[in-house]
N, C-alpha and C positions, 0 to 999 in steps of 0.2 A: 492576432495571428492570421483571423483571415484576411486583414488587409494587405499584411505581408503577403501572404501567398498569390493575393490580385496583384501587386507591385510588380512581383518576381513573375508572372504570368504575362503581363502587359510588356515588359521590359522586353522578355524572351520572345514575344512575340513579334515585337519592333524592331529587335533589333535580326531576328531571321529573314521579315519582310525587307530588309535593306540588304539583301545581300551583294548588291552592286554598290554599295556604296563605300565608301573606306572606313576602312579598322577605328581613324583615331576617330570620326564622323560618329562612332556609336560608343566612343570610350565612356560616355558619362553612364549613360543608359547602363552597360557591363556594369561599372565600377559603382554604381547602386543594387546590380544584385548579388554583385560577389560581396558586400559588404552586409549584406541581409543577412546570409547565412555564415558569415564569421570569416571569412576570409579577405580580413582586412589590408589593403595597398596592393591588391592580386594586380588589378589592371593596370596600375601603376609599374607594378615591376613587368609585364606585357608590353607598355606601352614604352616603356622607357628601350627596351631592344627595337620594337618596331622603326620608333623614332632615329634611333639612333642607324638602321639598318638602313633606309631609306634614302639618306643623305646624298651617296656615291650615285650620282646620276648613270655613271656607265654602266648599274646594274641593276635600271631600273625594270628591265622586263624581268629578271629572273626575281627580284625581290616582289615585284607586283605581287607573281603569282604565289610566293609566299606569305605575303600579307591574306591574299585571299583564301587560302587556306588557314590559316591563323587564325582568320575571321569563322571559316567553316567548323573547326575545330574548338572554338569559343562559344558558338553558338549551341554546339553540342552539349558544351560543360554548363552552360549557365541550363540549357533545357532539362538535363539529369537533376541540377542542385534545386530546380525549381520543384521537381516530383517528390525529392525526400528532404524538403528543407525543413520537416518537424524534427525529422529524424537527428541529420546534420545539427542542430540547435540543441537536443535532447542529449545526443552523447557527446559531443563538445563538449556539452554541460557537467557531463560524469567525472569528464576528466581531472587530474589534476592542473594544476593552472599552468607550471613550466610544459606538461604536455599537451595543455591545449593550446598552447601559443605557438607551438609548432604544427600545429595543423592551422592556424587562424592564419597567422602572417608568420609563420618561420619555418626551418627548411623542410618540413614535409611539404607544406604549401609550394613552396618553390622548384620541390623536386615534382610533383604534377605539370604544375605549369612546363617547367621545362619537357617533360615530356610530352603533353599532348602539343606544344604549340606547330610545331613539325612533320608529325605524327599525316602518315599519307593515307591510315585505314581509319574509318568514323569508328567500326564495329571496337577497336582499339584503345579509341577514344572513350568510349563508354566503358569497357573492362579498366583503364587507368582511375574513370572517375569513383565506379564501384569498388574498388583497392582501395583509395583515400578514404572513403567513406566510412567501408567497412572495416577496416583498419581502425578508425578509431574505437570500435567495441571489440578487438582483441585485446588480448593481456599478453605480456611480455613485451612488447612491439619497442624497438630500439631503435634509433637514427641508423646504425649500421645495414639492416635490417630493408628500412626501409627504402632508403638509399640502391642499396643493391636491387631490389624488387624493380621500382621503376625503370632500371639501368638496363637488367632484362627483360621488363616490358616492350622498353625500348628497340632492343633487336630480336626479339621475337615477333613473328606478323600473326597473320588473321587465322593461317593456316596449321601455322608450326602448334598452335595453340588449341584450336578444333582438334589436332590428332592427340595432344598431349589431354584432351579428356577423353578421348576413349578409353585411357586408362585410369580415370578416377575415381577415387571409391566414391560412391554416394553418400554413403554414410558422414564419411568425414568431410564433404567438399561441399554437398546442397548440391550438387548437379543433379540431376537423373538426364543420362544422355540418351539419348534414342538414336542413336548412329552404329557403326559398323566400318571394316576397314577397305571393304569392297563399293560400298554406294560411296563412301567419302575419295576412294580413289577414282571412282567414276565417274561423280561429279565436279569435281576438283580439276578432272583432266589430267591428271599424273598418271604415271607409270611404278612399277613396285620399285625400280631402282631411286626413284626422288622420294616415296614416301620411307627409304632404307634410309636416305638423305637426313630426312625431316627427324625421323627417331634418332638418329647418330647426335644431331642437333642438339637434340632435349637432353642426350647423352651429357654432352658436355656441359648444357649450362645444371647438371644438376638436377633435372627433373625426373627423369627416366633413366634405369638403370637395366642395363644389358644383363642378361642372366648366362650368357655364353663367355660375358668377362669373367662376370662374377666364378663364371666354373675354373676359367682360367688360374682368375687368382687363389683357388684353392687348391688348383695341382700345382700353381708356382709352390705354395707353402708346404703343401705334401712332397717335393722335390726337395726343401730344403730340409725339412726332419729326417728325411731318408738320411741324406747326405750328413747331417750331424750326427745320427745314427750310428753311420760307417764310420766316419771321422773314431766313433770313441770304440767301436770294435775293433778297428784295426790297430788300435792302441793300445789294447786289453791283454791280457796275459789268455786269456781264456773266453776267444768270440763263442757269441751268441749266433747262431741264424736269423738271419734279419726276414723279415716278411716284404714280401712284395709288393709295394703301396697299390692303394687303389687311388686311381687317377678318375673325374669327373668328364662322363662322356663329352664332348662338342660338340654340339647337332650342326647341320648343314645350315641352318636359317633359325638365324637370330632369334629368343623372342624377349620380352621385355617387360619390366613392372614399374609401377610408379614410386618414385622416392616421398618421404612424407616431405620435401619441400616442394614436389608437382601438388602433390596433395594440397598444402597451405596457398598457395598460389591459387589454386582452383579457389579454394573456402573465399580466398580473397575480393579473386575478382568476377564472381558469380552477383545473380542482380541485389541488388538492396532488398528488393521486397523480401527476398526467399532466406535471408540471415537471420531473420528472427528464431 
């Protein structure tokens, strides 16, 4: 194992010192440490789009600087899988075999790479690698599941993300945040209208959950009892007085909690070391 670990060290290293050089220039070097750590034909299915993307000469400047990101974003994931490749080796190993060949070479592996290869934020890059990782030492974990995760790694950024842990439990996530929603808007450079933006956001994909709809939706349904209500006294040979529903105040300004899928998402893509 320590020699592995010198391989996967020397390789990472080589292959970061070249970072002017091209993608396929260092496929060998990759595709020996992706294959150290189980992730068999990774570079190969990398390789086979870059190759394939390069062809159309009239788009070579814009593909260049994709390749070279490709390359930045590759050097990121082999430097992560170099830090926990006992780890990586160790719960692979746990797994059952149809699931571990979905993290080795099949679609979980596939659905990472598609994501980071693109991928404009490194910080990004690293939470996609820490997901795969960790991922493998959850239970229940589905293709559907995982799929989806990625999808919205995908279009969540660096930011949208940062704010979606100030509301995370520690407990259940491993985070301990040392943040707040006034230094993170001040450093950020936003305004309170794009950080109303960024919560709406998490809204939607499911993370964060509005507690002003939530009131909503319980005087929509307090609306509709009433109204069934009436419906059967006024039907009645002999009404009842009906009482006067209580309706769920609205405050002026939003506030908001985390869904236990922000939650899991956090557990997820929080660093390796801190999962144990």
């Amino acid at each position: 194992m320590d020699n592995l670990k010198e391989k996967i060290e020397d390789a990472s290293l080589a292959i970061a010192e070249s970072g002017t050089e091209t993608f396929l220039d260092n496929l060998p070097a990759l595709a020996g440490v992706l294959n150290c750590v189980g992730l068999h034909g990774a570079a190969a299915v990398v390789a086979d789009g870059v190759v394939g993307a390069v062809a159309p000469g009239i788009y070579g400047a814009v593909l260049g600087y994709r390749v070279r990101r490709s390359e930045r974003n590759l050097i990121t994931l082999v430097s992560e899988l170099a830090k926990n490749v006992d780890k990586v080796n160790e719960r692979i190993g746990q797994l059952e075999e149809e699931q571990a060949r979905k993290f080795s070479e099949g679609i979980y592996r596939d659905a990472l790479l598609d994501n980071i290869i693109d991928e404009n934020e490194t910080d990004k890059v690293i939470h996609s690698v820490n997901a795969f990782l960790n991922a493998m030492d959850e239970k229940d974990i589905t293709d559907s599941f995982m799929l989806s995760m990625f999808d919205d790694l995908s279009r969540l950024n660096r930011l949208d993300i940062r704010v979606l842990r100030l509301y995370g439990n520690s407990y259940l996530t491993g985070f301990q945040v040392n943040d707040d929603p006034m230094e993170l808007i001040a450093e950020e450079g936003i305004d309170d209208s794009q950080y109303q933006s960024i919560r709406q956001k998490l809204c939607r994909f499911g993370l964060l959950r509005s507690k002003n709809e939530e009131k909503r939706d319980r005087n929509l349904e307090t609306v509709q009892e009433a109204l069934s209500d009436l419906i059967k006294q006024l039907s009645s040979n002999k009404p009842k007085k009906l009482n006067t529903p209580k309706y769920q105040r609205i405050a002026r300004s939003d506030s908001y909690g985390i869904t236990s899928l922000g939650n899991r998402y956090l557990r997820l893509i929080r660093p390796v070391d801190d999962s144990e």
